[in-house]
N, C-alpha and C positions, 0 to 999 in steps of 0.2 A: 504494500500500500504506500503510495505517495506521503510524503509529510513534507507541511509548511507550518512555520515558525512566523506569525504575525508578528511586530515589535511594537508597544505601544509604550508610548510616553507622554506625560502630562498635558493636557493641551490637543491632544490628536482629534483629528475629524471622524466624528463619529460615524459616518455615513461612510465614507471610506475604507475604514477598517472591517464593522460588523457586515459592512455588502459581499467584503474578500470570505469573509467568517464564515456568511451564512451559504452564500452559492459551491465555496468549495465543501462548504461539508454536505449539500445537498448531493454534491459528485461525489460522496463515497473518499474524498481526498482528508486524510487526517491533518486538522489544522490545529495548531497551540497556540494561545495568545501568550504573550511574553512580557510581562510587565518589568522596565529599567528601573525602576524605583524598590524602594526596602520594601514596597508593600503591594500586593496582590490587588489593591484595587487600582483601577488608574483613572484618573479624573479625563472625562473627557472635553472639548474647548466651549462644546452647549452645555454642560452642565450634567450631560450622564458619564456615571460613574459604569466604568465595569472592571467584572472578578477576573483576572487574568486568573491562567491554568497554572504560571511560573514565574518563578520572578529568572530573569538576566540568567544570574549564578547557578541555578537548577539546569542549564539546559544543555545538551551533548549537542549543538548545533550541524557537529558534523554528518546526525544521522537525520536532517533536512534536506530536501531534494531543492529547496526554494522558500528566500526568506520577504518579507514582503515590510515595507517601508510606508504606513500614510503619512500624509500629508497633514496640515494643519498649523496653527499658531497658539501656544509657542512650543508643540509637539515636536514639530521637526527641528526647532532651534533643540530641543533637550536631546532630540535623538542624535543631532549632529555633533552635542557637544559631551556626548557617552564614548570612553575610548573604545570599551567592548563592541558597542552597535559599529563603532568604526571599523574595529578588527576583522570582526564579523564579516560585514561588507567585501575588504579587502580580500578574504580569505574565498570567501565564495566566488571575486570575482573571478581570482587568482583559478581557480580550481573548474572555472564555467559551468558553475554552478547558477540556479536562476537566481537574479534579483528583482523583484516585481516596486516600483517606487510611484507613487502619484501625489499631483499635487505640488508641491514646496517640495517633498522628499527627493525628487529627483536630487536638488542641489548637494545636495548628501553624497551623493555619487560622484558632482561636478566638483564639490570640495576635495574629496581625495585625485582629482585627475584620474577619473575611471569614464568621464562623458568625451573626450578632444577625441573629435571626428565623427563623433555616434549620432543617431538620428535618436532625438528625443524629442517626448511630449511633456508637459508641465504646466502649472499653473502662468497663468501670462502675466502678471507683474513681476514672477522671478525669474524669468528668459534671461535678463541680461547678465544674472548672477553665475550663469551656466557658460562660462570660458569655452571656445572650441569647439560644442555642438550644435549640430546644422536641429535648428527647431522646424518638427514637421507641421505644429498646430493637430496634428488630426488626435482624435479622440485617444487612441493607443496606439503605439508605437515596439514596435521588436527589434531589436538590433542585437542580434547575438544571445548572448543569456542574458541582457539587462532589457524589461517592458515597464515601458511610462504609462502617465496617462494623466490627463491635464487636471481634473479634479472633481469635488462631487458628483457634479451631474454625469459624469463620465464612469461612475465606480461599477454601476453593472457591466459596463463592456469591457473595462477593465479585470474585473472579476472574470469573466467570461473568458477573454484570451489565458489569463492564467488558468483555466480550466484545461483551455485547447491544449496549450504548451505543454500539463502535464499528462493528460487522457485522453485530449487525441479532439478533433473539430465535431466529430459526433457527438460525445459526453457534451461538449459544449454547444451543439446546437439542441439537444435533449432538455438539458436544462434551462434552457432559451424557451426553449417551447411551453416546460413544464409552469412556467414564470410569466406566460404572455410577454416574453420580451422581444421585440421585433426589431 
């Protein structure tokens, strides 16, 4: 069975995260939420709180097929400014391993110089934060093992390619289906 490591940190977009949460576990893909902070709950940027499965330090990340980044304020400032989330990042990139990012999280990517050259999607006020990458604008974006995608309104197709990527365009147009999502 696939496994994906959600990361969430204080501030995260709620819509972002629980849409990745809810579609892949409707595919059968086992998903952990991972809370950075000493505590299992993590506040989200509207005001909902949720129970992560783990904190950070509980997690064997090496046994994640794809680790997955929301976006949000000041989420993404916390996740960027976690060395482990950094390591993380770097190690999966190193290994082409998936990184799934939306939103602001993309810059997370662009901070370590893991975006120069790459076709990425992201939130549009933080384009210019992103050094080196050609911005496609379109909803999601694949380049290698790293998928963007520009932000909330964007989280179901985002969620969705991450399905593709791990289970194949069918699981992912099933769960399309099963969801009224056209």
């Amino acid at each position: 069975m696939k496994k994906v490591s959600v990361i969430l940190a204080d501030g995260f977009e709620e819509i972002e995260a629980l849409t990745v949460v809810d579609l892949l576990r409707r595919a059968q893909i086992y998903v952990g939420t991972v809370s950075i902070t000493d505590d299992y709950t993590v506040h989200g940027a509207h005001g909902i709180n949720v129970q992560a499965e783990d904190l950070f330090e509980e997690v064997a990340f090496v046994e994640s097929d794809m680790i997955v980044l929301p976006g949000g304020m000041p989420g993404t400032s916390n996740l960027n400014a976690h060395e482990g989330v950094r390591r993380v990042v770097k190690e999966f990139n190193r290994d082409g391993k998936y990184i799934g990012a939306i939103c602001a999280a993309p810059t997370i990517l662009g901070n370590l110089g893991l975006l120069k050259g790459k076709r990425v999607s992201c939130y549009p006020s933080v384009e210019q934060e992103i050094q080196g990458a050609v911005m496609t604008r379109t909803d999601v974006t694949v380049d290698g093992n790293l998928i963007t995608s520009r932000g909330a309104g964007t989280a179901i197709a985002f969620a969705l390619k991450l399905i593709e990527m791990l289970s194949g365009a069918e699981k992912a147009a099933e769960i399309a289906e099963a969801i009224l999502y056209e």
